[in-house]
KOLLO-311598 format. One line per field, with one value per residue (C-alpha): x, y, z; residue in one letter; residue number from 1. Coordinates in Angstrom, 3 decimals. Layout:
BEGIN
px (X,...) $
py (Y,...) $
pz (Z,...) $
code (a,...) $
pos (NUM,...) $
END
This chain:
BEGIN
px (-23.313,-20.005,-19.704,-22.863,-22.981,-25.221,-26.449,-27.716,-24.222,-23.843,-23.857,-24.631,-24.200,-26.992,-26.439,-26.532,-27.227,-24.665,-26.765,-25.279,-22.361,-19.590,-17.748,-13.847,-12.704,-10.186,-7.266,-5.281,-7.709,-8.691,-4.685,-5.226,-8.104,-6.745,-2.934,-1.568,1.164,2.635,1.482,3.932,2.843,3.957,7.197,5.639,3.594,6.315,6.973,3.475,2.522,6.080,6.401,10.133,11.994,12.375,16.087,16.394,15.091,16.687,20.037,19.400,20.011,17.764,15.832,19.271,18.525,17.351,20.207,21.763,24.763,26.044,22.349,22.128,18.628,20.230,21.575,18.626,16.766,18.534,18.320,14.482,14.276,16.034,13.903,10.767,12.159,12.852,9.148,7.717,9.012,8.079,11.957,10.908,8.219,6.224,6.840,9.452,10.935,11.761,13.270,15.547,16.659,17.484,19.560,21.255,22.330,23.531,25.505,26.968,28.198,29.256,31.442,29.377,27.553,29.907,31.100,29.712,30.311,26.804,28.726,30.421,28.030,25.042,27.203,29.123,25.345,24.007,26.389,26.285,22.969,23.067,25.397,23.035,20.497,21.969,23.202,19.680,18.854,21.447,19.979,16.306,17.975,19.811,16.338,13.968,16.359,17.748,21.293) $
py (-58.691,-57.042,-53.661,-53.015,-49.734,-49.932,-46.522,-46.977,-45.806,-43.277,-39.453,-36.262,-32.936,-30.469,-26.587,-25.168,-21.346,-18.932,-17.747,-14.770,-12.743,-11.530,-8.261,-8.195,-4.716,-2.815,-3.222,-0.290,1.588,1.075,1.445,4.831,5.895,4.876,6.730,2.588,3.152,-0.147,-2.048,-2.532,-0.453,-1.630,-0.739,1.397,2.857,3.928,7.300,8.385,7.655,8.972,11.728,10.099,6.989,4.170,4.479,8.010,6.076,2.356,4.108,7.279,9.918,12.228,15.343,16.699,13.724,15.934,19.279,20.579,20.658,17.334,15.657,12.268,12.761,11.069,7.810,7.763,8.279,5.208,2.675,2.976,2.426,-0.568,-1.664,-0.491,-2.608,-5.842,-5.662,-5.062,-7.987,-10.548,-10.688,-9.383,-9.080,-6.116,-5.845,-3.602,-7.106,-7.828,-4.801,-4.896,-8.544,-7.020,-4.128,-6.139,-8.384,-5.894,-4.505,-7.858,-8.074,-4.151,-4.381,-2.224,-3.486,-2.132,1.127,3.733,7.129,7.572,9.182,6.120,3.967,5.312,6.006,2.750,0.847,3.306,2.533,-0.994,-0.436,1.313,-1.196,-3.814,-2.029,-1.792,-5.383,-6.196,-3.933,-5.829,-9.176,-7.421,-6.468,-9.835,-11.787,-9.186,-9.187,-12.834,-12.539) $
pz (-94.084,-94.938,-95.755,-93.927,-91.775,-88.482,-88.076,-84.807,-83.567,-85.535,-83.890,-85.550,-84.858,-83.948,-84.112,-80.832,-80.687,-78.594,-75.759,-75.183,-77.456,-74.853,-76.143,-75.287,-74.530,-77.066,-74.985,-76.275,-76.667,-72.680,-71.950,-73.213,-71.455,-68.377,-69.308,-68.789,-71.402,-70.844,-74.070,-77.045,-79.875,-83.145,-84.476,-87.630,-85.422,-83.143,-84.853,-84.293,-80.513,-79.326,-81.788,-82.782,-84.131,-82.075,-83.074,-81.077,-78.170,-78.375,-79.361,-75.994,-78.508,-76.448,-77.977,-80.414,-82.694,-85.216,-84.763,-87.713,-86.264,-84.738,-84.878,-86.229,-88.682,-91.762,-89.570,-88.001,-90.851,-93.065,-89.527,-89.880,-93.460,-93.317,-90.464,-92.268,-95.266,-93.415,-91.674,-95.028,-96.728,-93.627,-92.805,-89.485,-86.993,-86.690,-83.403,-80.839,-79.967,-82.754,-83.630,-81.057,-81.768,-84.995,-83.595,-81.479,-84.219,-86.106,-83.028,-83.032,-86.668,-86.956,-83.139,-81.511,-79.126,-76.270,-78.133,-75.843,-78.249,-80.212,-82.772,-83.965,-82.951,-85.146,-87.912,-88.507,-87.780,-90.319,-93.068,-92.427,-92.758,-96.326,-97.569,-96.820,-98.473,-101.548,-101.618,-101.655,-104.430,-106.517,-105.304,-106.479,-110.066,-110.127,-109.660,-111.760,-114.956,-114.571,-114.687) $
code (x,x,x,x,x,x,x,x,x,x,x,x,x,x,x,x,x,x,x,x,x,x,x,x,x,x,x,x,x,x,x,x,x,x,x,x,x,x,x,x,x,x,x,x,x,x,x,x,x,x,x,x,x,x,x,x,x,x,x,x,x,x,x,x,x,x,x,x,x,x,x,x,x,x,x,x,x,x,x,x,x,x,x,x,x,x,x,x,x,x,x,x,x,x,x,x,x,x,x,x,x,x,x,x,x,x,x,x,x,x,x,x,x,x,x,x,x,x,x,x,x,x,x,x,x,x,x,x,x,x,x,x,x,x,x,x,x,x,x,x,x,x,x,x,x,x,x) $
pos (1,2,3,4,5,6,7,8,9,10,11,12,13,14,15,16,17,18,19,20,21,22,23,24,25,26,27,28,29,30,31,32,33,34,35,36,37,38,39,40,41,42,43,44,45,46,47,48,49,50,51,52,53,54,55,56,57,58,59,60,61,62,63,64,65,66,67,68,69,70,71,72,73,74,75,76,77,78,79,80,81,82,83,84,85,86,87,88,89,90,91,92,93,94,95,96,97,98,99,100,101,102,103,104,105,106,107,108,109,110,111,112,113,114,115,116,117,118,119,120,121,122,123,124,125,126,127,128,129,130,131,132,133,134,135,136,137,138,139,140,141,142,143,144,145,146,147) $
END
């Protein structure tokens, strides 16, 4: 007969009940119990388990980031909004890696991945940084108003 099924080799699938539920450890949460500081913590989440920007440390700006007088708050500052920006809108991973693949792409573009004076360093990276920025904010205006 065509078109005739034989069931008789047919399998079906029975439910089979877990046995037993295994629990996986938090593994930061463990890390920290144990004072194993080794795991990557998320780049927005940076700021709060080191108590500063992972700019002040990828950049060694040490603990005068943040002096009135010669500090480097408002580069700092403007780096991690743009990285903040670029993780919220999926152009980059969330993730320390990542970050630094940024920053050393930047570094690339701006010259200044072997200037060795902070001061320049920061600041041209930081305006590079702004003027990116607010290219994409004309991009933004370009696409919201159609023009």
């Amino acid at each position: 007969m065509k078109g005739y099924l034989d069931m008789s080799d047919t399998v079906f699938r029975t439910k089979v009940e877990p046995t037993s539920q295994v629990s996986t450890p938090d593994v930061a949460k463990e890390a920290s119990n144990t004072g194993n500081h080794d795991i990557e913590v998320p780049f927005m989440d940076y700021e709060a388990e080191h108590a500063k920007p992972f700019s002040v440390d990828y950049f060694n700006l040490g603990d005068t980031w943040q002096d009135p007088n010669g500090g480097f708050e408002t580069e700092v500052t403007m780096i991690e909004r743009y990285l903040q920006d670029k993780i919220k809108s999926g152009e980059i991973a969330n993730s320390l890696t990542a970050v630094k693949e940024a920053l050393k792409g930047v570094e690339k573009i701006t010259n200044m991945k072997k200037e060795e004076r902070p001061v320049v360093k920061i600041s041209v990276i930081a305006n590079y940084m702004r003027f990116l920025m607010d290219n994409d904010k004309i991009y933004s205006g370009i696409k919201h108003y159609g023009t």
